[in-house]
N, C-alpha and C positions, 0 to 999 in steps of 0.2 A: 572445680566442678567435675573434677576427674571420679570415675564411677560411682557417683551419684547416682540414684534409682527417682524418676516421678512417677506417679499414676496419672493419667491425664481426666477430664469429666468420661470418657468413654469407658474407663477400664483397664487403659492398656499402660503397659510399663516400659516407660521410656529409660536408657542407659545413657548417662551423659556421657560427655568426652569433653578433656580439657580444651580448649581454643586458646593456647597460650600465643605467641608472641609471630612463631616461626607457622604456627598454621594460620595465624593472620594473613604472612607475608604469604604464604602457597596459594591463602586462597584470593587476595587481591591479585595475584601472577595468573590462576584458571580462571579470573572474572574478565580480564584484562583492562585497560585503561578508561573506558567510557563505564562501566559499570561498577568499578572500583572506586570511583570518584563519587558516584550517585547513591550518599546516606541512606535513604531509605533503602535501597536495594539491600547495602551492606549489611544491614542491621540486620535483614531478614534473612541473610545468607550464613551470619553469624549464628541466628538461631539454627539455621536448618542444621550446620555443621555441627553442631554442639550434638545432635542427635548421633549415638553411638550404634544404639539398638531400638527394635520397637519390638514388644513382646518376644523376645531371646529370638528374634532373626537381625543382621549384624547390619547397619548405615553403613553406605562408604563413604569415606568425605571427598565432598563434591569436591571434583576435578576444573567444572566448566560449565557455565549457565546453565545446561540439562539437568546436570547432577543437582544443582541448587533447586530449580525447580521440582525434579523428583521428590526431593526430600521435603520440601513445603509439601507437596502433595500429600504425599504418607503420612507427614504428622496433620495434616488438615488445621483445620482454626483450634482444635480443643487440646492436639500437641503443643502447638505456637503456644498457646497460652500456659501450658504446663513449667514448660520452659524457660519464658520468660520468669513466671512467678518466681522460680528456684534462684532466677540466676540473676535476680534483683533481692536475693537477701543478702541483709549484711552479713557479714565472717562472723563466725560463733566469739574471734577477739574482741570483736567490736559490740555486741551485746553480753557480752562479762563486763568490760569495762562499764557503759553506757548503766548495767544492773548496780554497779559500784561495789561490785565480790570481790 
């Protein structure tokens, strides 16, 4: 998902950013243990992280509940959703094969 570009229903252009393995584990360490453990939260913090940019001004990845919150804020429900959509498709490997090319 590394600089991947979405438009969201509003217009705006969102920059992903990879959330590979090691920014998992930074951001379970800035959520700390009671928030890190609660899926629903994570998921949403997963989303908010993945936001890199919003119309070429820069996300930073959240450090600590504020930060997550922040970044839900800015992208509001029509980011959340942009987001997600992108980052529930399958790998272009997987639809070559799947096409049988």
């Amino acid at each position: 998902m590394s600089d991947k570009v979405v438009t969201d229903s509003r217009g705006r252009r969102i920059m992903l950013r990879k959330v590979g393995v090691l920014e998992t584990l930074r951001l379970y360490k800035a959520l700390g243990p009671e928030l890190s453990v609660n899926g629903a939260y994570m998921a949403a913090a997963s989303i908010a992280a993945a936001a890199a940019m919003i119309d070429d001004v820069p996300m930073p990845f959240p450090n600590n509940e504020a930060g997550v919150e922040l970044l839900l804020e800015r992208l509001g429900d029509e980011g959340v959703m942009a987001v997600v959509e992108v980052s529930t498709e399958p790998p272009l490997e997987t639809k070559v094969s799947e096409a049988g090319n």
